[in-house]
Biotite code that builds the C-alpha atoms (Angstrom):
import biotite.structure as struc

atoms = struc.array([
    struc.Atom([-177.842, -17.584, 173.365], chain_id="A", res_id=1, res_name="UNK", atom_name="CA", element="C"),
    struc.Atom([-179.224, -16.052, 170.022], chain_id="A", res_id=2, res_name="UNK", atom_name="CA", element="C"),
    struc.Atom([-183.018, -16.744, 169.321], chain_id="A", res_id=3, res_name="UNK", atom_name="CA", element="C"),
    struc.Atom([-181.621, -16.245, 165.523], chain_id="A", res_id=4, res_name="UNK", atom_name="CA", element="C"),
    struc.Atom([-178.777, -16.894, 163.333], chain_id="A", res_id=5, res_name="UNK", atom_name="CA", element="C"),
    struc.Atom([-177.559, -16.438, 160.109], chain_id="A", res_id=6, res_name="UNK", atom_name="CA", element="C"),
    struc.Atom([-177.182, -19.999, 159.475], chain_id="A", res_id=7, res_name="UNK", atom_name="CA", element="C"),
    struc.Atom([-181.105, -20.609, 159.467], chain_id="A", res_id=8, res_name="UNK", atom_name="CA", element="C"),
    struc.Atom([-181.066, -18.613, 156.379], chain_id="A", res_id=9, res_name="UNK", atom_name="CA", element="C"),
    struc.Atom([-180.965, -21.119, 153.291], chain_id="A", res_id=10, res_name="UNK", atom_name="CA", element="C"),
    struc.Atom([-178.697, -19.566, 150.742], chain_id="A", res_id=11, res_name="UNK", atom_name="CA", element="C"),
    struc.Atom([-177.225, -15.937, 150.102], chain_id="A", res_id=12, res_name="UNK", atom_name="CA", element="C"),
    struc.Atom([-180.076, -13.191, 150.192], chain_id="A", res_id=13, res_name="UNK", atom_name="CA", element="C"),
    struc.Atom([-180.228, -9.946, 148.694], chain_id="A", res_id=14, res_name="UNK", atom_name="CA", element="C"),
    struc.Atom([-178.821, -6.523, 150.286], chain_id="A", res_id=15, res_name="UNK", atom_name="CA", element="C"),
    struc.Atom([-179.328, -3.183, 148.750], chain_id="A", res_id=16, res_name="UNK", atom_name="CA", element="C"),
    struc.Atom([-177.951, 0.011, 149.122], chain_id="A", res_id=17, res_name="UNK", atom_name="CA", element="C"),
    struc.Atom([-178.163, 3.516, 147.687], chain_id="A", res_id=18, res_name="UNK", atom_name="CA", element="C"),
    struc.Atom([-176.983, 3.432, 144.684], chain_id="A", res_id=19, res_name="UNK", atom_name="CA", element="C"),
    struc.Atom([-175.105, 7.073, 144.645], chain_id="A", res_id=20, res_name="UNK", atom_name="CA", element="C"),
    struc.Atom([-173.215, 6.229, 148.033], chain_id="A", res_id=21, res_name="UNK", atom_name="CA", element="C"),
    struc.Atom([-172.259, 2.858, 146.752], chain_id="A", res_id=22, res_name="UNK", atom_name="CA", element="C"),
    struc.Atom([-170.796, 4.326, 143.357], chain_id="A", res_id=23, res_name="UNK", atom_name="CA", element="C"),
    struc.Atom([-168.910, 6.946, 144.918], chain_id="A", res_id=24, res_name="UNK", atom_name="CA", element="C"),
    struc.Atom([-167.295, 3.725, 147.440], chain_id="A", res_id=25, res_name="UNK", atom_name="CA", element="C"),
    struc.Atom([-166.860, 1.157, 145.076], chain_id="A", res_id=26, res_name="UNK", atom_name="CA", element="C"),
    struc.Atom([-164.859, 3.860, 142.903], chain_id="A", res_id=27, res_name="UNK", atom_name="CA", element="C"),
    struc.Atom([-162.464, 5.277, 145.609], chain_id="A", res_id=28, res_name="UNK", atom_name="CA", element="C"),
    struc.Atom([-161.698, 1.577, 146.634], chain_id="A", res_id=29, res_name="UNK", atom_name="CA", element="C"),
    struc.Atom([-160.830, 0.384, 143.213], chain_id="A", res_id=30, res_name="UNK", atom_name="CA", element="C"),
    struc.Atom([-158.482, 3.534, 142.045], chain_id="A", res_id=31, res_name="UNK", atom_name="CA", element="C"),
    struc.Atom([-157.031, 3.584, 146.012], chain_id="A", res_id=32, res_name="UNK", atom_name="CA", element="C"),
    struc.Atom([-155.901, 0.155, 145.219], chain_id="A", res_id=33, res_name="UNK", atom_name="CA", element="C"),
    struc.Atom([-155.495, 0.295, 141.408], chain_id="A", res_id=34, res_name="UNK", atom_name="CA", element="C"),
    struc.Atom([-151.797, -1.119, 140.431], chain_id="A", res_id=35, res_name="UNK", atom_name="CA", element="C"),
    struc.Atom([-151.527, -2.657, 144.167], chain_id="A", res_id=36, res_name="UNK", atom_name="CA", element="C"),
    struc.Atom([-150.531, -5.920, 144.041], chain_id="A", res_id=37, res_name="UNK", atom_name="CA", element="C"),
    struc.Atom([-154.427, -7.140, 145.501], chain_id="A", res_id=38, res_name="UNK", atom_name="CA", element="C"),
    struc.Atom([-157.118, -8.317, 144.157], chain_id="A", res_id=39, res_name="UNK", atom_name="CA", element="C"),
    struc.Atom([-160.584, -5.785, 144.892], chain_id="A", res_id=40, res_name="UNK", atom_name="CA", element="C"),
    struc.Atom([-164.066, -7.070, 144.290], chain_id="A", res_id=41, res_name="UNK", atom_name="CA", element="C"),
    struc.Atom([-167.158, -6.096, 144.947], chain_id="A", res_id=42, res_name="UNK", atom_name="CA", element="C"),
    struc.Atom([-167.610, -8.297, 147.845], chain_id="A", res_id=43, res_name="UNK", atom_name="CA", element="C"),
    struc.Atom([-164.684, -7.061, 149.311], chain_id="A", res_id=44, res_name="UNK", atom_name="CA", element="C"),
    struc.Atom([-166.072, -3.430, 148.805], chain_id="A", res_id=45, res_name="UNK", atom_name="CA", element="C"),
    struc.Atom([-169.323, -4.991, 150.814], chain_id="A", res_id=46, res_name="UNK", atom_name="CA", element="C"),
    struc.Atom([-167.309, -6.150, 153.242], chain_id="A", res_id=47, res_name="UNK", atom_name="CA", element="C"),
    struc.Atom([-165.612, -3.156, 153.874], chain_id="A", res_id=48, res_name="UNK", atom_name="CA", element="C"),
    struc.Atom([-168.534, -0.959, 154.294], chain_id="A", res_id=49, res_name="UNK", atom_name="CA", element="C"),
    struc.Atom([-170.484, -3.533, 156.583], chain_id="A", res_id=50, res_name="UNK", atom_name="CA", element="C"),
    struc.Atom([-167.476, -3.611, 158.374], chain_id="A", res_id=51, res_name="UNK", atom_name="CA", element="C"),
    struc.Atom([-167.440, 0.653, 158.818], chain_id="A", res_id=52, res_name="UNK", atom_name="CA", element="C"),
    struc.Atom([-170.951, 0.248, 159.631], chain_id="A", res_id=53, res_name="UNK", atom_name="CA", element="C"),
    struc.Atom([-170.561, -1.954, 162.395], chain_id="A", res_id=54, res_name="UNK", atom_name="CA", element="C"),
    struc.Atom([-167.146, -0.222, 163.796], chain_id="A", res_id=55, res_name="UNK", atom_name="CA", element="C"),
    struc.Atom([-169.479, 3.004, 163.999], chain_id="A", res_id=56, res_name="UNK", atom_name="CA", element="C"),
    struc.Atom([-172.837, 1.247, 165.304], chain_id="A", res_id=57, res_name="UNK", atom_name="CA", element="C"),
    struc.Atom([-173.962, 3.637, 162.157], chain_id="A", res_id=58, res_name="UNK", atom_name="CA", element="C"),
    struc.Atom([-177.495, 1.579, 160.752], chain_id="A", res_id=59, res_name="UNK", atom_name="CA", element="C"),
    struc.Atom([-178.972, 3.725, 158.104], chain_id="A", res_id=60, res_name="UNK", atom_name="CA", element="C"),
    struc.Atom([-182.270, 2.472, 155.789], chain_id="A", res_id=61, res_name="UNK", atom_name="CA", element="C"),
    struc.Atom([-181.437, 2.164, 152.191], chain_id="A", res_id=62, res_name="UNK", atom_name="CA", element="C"),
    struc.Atom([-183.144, 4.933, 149.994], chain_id="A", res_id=63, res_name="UNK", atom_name="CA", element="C"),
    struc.Atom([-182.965, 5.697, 146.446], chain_id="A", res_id=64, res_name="UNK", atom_name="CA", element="C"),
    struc.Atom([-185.099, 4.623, 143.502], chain_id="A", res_id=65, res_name="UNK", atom_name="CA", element="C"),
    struc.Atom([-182.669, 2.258, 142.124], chain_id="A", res_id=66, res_name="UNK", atom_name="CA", element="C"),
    struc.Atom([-180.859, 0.819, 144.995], chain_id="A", res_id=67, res_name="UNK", atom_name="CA", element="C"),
    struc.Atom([-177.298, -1.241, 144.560], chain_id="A", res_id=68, res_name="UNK", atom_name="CA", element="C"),
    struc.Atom([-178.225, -4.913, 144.808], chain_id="A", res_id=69, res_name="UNK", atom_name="CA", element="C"),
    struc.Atom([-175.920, -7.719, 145.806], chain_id="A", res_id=70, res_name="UNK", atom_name="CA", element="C"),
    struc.Atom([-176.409, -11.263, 146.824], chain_id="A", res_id=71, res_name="UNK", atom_name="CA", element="C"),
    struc.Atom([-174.708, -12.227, 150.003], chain_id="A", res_id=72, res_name="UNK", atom_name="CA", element="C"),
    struc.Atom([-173.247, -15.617, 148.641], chain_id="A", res_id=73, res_name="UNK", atom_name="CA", element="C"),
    struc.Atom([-170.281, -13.220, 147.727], chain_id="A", res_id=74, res_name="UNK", atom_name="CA", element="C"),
    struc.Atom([-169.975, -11.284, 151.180], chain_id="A", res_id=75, res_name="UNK", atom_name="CA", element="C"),
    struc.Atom([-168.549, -12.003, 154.315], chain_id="A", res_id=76, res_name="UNK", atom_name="CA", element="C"),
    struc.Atom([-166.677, -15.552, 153.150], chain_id="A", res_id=77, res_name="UNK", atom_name="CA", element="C"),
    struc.Atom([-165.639, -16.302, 156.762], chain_id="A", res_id=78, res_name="UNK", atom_name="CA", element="C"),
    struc.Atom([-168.277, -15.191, 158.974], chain_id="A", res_id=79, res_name="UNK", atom_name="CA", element="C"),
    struc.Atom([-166.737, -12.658, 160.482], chain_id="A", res_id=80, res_name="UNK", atom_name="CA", element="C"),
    struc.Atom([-169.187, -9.957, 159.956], chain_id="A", res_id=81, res_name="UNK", atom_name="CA", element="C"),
    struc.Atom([-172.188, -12.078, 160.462], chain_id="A", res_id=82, res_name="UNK", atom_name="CA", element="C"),
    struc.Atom([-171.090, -13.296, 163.744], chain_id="A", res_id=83, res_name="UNK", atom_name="CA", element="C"),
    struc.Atom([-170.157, -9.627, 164.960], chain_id="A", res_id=84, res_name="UNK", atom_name="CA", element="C"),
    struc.Atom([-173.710, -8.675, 164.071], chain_id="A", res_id=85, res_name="UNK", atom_name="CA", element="C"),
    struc.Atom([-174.868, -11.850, 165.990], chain_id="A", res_id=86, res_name="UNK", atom_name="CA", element="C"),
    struc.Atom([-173.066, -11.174, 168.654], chain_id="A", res_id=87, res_name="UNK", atom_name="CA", element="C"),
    struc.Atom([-174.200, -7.049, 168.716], chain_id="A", res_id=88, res_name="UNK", atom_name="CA", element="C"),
    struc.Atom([-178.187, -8.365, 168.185], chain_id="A", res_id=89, res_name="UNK", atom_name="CA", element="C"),
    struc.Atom([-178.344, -11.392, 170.039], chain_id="A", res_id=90, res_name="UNK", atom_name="CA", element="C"),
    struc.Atom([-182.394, -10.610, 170.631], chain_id="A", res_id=91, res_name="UNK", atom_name="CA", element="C"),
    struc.Atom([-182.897, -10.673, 166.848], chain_id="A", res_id=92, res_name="UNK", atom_name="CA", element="C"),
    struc.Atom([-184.098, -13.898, 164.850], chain_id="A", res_id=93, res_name="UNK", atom_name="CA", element="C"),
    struc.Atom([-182.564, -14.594, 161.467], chain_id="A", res_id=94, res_name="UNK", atom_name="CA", element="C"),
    struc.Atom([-185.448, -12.199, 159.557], chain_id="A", res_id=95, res_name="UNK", atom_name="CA", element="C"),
    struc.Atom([-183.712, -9.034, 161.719], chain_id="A", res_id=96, res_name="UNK", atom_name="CA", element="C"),
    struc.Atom([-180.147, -9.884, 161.092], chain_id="A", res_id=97, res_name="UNK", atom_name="CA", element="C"),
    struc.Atom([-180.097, -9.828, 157.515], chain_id="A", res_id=98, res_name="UNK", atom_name="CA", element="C"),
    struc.Atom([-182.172, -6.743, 158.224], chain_id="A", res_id=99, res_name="UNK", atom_name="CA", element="C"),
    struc.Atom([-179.454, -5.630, 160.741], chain_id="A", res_id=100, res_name="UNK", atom_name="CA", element="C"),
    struc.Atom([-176.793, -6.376, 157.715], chain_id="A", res_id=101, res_name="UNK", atom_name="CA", element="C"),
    struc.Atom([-178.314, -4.205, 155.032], chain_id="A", res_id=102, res_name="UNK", atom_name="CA", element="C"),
    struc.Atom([-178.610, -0.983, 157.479], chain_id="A", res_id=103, res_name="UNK", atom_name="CA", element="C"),
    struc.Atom([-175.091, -1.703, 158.147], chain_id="A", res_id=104, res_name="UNK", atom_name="CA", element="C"),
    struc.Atom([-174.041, -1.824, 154.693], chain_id="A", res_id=105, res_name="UNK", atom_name="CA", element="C"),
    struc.Atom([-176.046, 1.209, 154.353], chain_id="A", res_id=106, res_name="UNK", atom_name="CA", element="C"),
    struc.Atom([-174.836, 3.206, 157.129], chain_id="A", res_id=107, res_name="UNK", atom_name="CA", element="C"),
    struc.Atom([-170.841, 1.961, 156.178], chain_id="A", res_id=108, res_name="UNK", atom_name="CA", element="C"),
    struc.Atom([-171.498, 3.101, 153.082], chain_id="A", res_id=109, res_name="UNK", atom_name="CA", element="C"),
    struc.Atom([-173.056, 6.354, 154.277], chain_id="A", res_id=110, res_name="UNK", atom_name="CA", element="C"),
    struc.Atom([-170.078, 7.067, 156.423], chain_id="A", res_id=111, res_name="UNK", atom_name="CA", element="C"),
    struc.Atom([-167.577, 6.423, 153.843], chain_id="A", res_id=112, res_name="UNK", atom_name="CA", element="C"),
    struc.Atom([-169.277, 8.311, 150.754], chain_id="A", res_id=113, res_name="UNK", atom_name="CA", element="C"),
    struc.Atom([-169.792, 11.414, 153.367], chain_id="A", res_id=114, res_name="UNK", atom_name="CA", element="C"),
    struc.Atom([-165.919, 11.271, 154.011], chain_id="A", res_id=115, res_name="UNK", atom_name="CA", element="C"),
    struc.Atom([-164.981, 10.686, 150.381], chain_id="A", res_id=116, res_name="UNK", atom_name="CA", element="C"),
    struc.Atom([-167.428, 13.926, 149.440], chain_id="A", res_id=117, res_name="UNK", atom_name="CA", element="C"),
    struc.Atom([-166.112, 16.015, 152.356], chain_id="A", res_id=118, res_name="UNK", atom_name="CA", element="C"),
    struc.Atom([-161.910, 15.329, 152.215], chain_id="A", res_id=119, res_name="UNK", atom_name="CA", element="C"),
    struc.Atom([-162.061, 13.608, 148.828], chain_id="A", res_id=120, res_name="UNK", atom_name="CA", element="C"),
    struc.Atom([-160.885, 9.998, 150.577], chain_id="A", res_id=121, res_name="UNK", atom_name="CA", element="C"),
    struc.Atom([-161.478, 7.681, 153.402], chain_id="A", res_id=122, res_name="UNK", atom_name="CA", element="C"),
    struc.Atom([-159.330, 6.922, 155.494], chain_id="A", res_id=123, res_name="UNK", atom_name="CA", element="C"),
    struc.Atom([-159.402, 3.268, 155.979], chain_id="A", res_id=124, res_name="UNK", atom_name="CA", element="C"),
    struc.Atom([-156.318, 2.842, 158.017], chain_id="A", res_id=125, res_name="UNK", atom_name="CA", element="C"),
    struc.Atom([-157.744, 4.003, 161.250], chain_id="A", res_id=126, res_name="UNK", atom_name="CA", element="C"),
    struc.Atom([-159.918, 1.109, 161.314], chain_id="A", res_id=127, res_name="UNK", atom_name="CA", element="C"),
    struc.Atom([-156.750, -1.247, 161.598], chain_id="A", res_id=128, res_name="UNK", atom_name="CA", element="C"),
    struc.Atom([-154.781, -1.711, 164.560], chain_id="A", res_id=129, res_name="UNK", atom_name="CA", element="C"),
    struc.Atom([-151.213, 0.003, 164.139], chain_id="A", res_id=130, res_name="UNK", atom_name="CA", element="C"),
    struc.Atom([-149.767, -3.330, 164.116], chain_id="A", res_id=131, res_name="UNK", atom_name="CA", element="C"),
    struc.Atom([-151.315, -3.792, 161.258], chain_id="A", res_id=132, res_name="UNK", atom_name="CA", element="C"),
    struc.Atom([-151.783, -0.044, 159.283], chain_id="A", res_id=133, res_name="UNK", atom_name="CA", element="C"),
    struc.Atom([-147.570, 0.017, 159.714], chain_id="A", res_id=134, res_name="UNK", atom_name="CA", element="C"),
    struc.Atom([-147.590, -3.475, 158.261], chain_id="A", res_id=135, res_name="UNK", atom_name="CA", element="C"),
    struc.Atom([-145.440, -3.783, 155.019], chain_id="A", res_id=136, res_name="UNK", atom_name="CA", element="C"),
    struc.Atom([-147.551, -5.835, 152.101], chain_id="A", res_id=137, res_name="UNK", atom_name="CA", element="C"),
])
Protein backbone atom coordinates (compact mmCIF):
# COMPACT_ATOMS: atom_id res chain seq x y z
CA UNK A 1 0.00 0.00 0.00
CA UNK A 2 1.29 3.58 -0.99
CA UNK A 3 2.29 5.87 2.02
CA UNK A 4 1.33 8.67 -0.78
CA UNK A 5 -0.97 9.42 -3.51
CA UNK A 6 -1.78 11.78 -5.94
CA UNK A 7 -5.16 12.27 -4.70
CA UNK A 8 -3.90 14.00 -1.36
CA UNK A 9 -2.80 16.71 -3.58
CA UNK A 10 -5.63 19.50 -3.61
CA UNK A 11 -5.83 20.77 -7.13
CA UNK A 12 -3.49 20.62 -10.33
CA UNK A 13 0.21 21.72 -9.46
CA UNK A 14 2.80 23.06 -11.54
CA UNK A 15 5.44 20.94 -13.71
CA UNK A 16 8.26 22.46 -15.58
CA UNK A 17 10.47 21.45 -18.10
CA UNK A 18 13.32 22.76 -20.24
CA UNK A 19 12.11 24.95 -22.27
CA UNK A 20 14.40 24.08 -25.56
CA UNK A 21 13.48 20.23 -25.29
CA UNK A 22 9.86 21.04 -24.85
CA UNK A 23 9.79 23.42 -28.03
CA UNK A 24 11.51 21.14 -30.19
CA UNK A 25 8.48 18.24 -28.86
CA UNK A 26 5.58 20.23 -28.84
CA UNK A 27 6.58 21.25 -32.58
CA UNK A 28 7.25 17.74 -34.09
CA UNK A 29 3.90 16.57 -32.44
CA UNK A 30 1.79 19.30 -33.85
CA UNK A 31 3.21 19.25 -37.69
CA UNK A 32 3.38 15.05 -37.30
CA UNK A 33 -0.27 15.35 -36.78
CA UNK A 34 -1.09 18.60 -38.64
CA UNK A 35 -4.20 17.90 -41.18
CA UNK A 36 -4.91 14.46 -39.18
CA UNK A 37 -8.22 14.21 -38.37
CA UNK A 38 -7.21 14.62 -34.18
CA UNK A 39 -7.26 17.03 -32.02
CA UNK A 40 -3.34 17.82 -30.31
CA UNK A 41 -2.98 19.91 -27.21
CA UNK A 42 -0.59 20.65 -25.04
CA UNK A 43 -1.71 18.29 -22.47
CA UNK A 44 -1.69 15.66 -24.78
CA UNK A 45 1.99 16.64 -25.71
CA UNK A 46 2.53 16.29 -21.64
CA UNK A 47 1.08 13.25 -21.68
CA UNK A 48 3.03 11.87 -24.24
CA UNK A 49 6.35 12.72 -22.91
CA UNK A 50 5.47 11.57 -19.22
CA UNK A 51 4.38 8.65 -20.82
CA UNK A 52 8.15 8.13 -22.80
CA UNK A 53 9.57 8.94 -19.56
CA UNK A 54 8.03 6.34 -17.69
CA UNK A 55 8.25 3.55 -20.66
CA UNK A 56 12.15 4.31 -20.38
CA UNK A 57 12.43 4.64 -16.39
CA UNK A 58 14.39 7.90 -17.93
CA UNK A 59 13.94 10.75 -14.72
CA UNK A 60 15.95 13.73 -15.67
CA UNK A 61 15.91 17.28 -13.39
CA UNK A 62 14.54 20.16 -15.27
CA UNK A 63 17.28 22.82 -16.18
CA UNK A 64 17.16 25.91 -18.08
CA UNK A 65 16.62 29.52 -17.04
CA UNK A 66 13.18 29.75 -18.28
CA UNK A 67 11.68 26.42 -17.85
CA UNK A 68 8.18 25.30 -19.75
CA UNK A 69 5.47 25.57 -17.11
CA UNK A 70 2.18 23.73 -17.11
CA UNK A 71 -0.46 23.11 -14.57
CA UNK A 72 -1.44 19.53 -14.17
CA UNK A 73 -5.32 20.20 -14.14
CA UNK A 74 -4.78 19.67 -17.99
CA UNK A 75 -2.56 16.39 -17.85
CA UNK A 76 -3.21 12.96 -17.38
CA UNK A 77 -7.37 13.28 -17.52
CA UNK A 78 -7.78 9.59 -16.55
CA UNK A 79 -5.17 8.72 -14.20
CA UNK A 80 -3.38 6.64 -16.07
CA UNK A 81 -0.02 8.12 -15.72
CA UNK A 82 -0.38 9.02 -12.14
CA UNK A 83 -1.29 5.61 -11.11
CA UNK A 84 1.71 4.03 -13.19
CA UNK A 85 3.98 6.36 -11.25
CA UNK A 86 2.14 5.21 -8.03
CA UNK A 87 2.43 2.01 -8.73
CA UNK A 88 6.54 2.35 -9.88
CA UNK A 89 7.12 4.60 -6.34
CA UNK A 90 4.93 3.07 -3.99
CA UNK A 91 7.58 4.28 -1.01
CA UNK A 92 7.00 7.91 -2.06
CA UNK A 93 4.36 10.30 -0.29
CA UNK A 94 2.38 12.69 -2.45
CA UNK A 95 5.39 15.61 -2.15
CA UNK A 96 7.77 12.84 -4.23
CA UNK A 97 5.28 11.87 -6.82
CA UNK A 98 4.60 15.06 -8.27
CA UNK A 99 8.36 15.26 -7.92
CA UNK A 100 8.58 11.78 -9.61
CA UNK A 101 6.12 13.36 -12.48
CA UNK A 102 8.16 16.39 -13.42
CA UNK A 103 11.57 14.24 -13.85
CA UNK A 104 9.47 12.13 -15.96
CA UNK A 105 8.20 14.78 -18.05
CA UNK A 106 11.68 15.89 -18.14
CA UNK A 107 13.41 12.82 -18.99
CA UNK A 108 10.31 11.96 -21.84
CA UNK A 109 10.99 15.01 -23.10
CA UNK A 110 14.76 14.54 -23.05
CA UNK A 111 14.44 11.29 -24.88
CA UNK A 112 12.22 12.54 -27.50
CA UNK A 113 14.02 16.01 -28.32
CA UNK A 114 17.47 13.81 -28.45
CA UNK A 115 15.70 11.55 -31.14
CA UNK A 116 14.04 14.42 -32.98
CA UNK A 117 17.78 16.26 -33.06
CA UNK A 118 19.57 13.01 -33.99
CA UNK A 119 17.03 11.33 -36.96
CA UNK A 120 14.93 14.48 -37.30
CA UNK A 121 11.61 12.48 -35.74
CA UNK A 122 10.44 10.25 -33.03
CA UNK A 123 9.21 7.45 -33.50
CA UNK A 124 6.18 7.12 -31.44
CA UNK A 125 4.80 3.96 -32.82
CA UNK A 126 7.11 1.64 -31.04
CA UNK A 127 5.60 2.60 -27.89
CA UNK A 128 2.17 1.02 -29.06
CA UNK A 129 1.46 -2.50 -29.21
CA UNK A 130 1.23 -3.71 -32.99
CA UNK A 131 -2.33 -4.24 -32.46
CA UNK A 132 -2.59 -0.99 -32.14
CA UNK A 133 0.48 0.91 -34.41
CA UNK A 134 -1.31 -1.32 -37.54
CA UNK A 135 -4.62 0.08 -36.35
CA UNK A 136 -6.51 2.07 -39.12
CA UNK A 137 -7.91 5.66 -37.59
Amino acid sequence: MPNGSFDDIEGGFTIRASRDAWETVRKDIFEEFQGEDVSINTGRVVDAAIAVGIAEEEMRESSGPDPYRTSTESVDPYDALKTLIEIRHPDRDANRLQEAMIQYFEGGLQVISEEIEENGYFDYEQYLSDEISGAEL
